[in-house]
N, C-alpha and C positions, 0 to 999 in steps of 0.2 A: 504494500500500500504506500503511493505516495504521501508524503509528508504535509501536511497542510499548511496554507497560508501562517506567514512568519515564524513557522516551527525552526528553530535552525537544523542547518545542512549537516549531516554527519561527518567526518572526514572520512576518506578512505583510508589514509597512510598518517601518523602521528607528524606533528610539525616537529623537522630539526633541532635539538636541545642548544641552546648559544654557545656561542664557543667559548666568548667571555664576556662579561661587561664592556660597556664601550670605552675604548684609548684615547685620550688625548695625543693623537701625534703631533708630533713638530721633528724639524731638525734639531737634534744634538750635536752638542760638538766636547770632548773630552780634556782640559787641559792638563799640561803638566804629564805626569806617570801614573801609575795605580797605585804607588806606596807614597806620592805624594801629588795629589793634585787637585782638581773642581771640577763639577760637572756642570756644565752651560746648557741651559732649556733642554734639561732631564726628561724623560717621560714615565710614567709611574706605571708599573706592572699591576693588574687587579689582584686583589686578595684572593681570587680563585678564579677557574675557568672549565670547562671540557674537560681537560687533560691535565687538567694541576690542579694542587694546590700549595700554601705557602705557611711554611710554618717557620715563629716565632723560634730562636733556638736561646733566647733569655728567658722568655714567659713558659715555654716548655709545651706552646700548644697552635693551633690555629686561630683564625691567621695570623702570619709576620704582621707586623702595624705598618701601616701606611708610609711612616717616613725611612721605611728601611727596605724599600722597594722602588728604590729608581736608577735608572741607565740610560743607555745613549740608545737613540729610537732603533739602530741598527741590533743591538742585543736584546733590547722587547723585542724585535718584530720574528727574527731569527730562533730566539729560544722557542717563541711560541709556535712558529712553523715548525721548527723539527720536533718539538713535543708533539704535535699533533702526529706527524707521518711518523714516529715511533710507534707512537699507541695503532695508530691502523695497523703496521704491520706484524704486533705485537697483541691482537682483540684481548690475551689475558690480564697485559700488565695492569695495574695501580693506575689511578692517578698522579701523575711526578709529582715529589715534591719540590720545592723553591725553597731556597731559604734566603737570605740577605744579597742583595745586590751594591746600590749606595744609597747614603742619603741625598736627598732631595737639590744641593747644589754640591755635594760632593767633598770631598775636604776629611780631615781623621776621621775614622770609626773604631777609637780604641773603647779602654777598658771604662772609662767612664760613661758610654754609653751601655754596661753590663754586659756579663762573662768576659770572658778574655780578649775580647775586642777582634779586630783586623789589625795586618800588617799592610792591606792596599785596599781595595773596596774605595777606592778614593776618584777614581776620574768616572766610574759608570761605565767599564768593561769588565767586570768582573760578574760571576754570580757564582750561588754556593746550590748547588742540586742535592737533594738527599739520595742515598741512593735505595731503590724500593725494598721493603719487606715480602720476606715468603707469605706473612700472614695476611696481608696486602690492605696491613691499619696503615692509616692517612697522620703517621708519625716517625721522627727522627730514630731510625734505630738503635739502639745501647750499645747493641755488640755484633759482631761478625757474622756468628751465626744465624741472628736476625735478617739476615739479606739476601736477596734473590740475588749469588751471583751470577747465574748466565744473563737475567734480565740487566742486572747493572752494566756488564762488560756491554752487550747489546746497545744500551746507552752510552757507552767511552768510545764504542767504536762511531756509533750513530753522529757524536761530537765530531769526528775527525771531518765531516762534510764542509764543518764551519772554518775548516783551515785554522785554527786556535792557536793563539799564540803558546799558552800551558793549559794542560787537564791535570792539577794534581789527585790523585789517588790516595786511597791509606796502604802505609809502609805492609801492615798486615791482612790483607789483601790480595789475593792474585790478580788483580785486573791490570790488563798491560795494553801496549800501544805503541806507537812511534817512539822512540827511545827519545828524541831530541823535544817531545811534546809530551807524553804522558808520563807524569814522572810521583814517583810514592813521595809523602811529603807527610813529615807529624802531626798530628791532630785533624786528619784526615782517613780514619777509618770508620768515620758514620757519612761520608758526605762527599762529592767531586765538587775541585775547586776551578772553574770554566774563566779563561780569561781569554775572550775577543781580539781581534785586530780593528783598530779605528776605520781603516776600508778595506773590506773584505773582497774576492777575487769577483764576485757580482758587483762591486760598486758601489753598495749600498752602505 
């Protein structure tokens, strides 16, 4: 039976879930280094999306706060592209997690902004990925055996697309890669530490 006058329409196929909140883009521009520098008309990463989400690694939960989620429009636009074509060709993985990018015009993010701060996080090429859980909770894992590592390597290699200046690793870890790029590095066995080129071989 047809539907009567102003009944609504039923769908056939459910509408697309969003990918994420909407971005303010702009051009970025990065000064200075990543262990010392500003980040100029930053752009802010959503608190979630599709294929992520962003956890707080002071607060110890979801999401990271707002002012510790900003980069150069080239590393939003990028993370979120390969996040996404990870998870397609991956339908089991998690949602990624995100952790701290920079703050908002860039500049220190040590120990007074809580835990042990950063040593760069400073110009808005940087970002800190968690790396997924077997049990596939939407939280920073404790310890090693907490982690899906084929899915993680999957993601170290999935990075090398982006031409990275460094992917560090945890030293207790097997996840390997380009020797002169993927390198194990202390306080890095809950997390990959992603650091961008300002023009990437796309131009962008």
């Amino acid at each position: 039976m047809a539907p009567g006058p102003g009944a609504p329409v039923p769908l056939l196929t459910p509408l697309p879930e969003p990918l994420h909140p909407p971005i303010r883009w702009r051009r970025s521009r990065p000064r200075g280094q990543p262990f010392a520098g500003r980040l100029q008309r930053g752009v802010r990463l959503p608190a979630a999306g599709r294929d992520f989400f962003t956890w707080d690694p002071v607060r110890k939960r979801k999401p990271n706060r707002a002012w510790r989620r900003w980069g150069t429009h080239r590393l939003v636009r990028r993370l979120i592209e390969l996040i996404a074509a990870y998870r397609t060709d991956n339908p089991g993985a998690p949602r990624v997690g995100i952790g701290d990018l920079s703050r908002p015009r860039g500049g220190s993010f040590g120990r007074r902004f809580g835990g042990k701060g950063h040593g760069s996080h400073q110009n808005g090429l940087d970002v800190d990925i968690w790396y997924p859980r077997l049990d596939r909770r939407e939280r920073r894992p404790s310890r090693i055996a907490q982690i899906d590592l084929r899915l993680a390597q999957e993601l170290v290699d999935r990075l090398m697309e982006l031409r990275p200046v460094y992917v560090f690793v945890g030293p207790s870890t097997p996840l390997r890669g380009p020797r002169r790029i993927v390198k194990p590095l202390i306080n890095h066995d809950d997390h990959i530490h992603l650091r961008i080129r300002w023009r990437g071989h796309d131009g962008r």
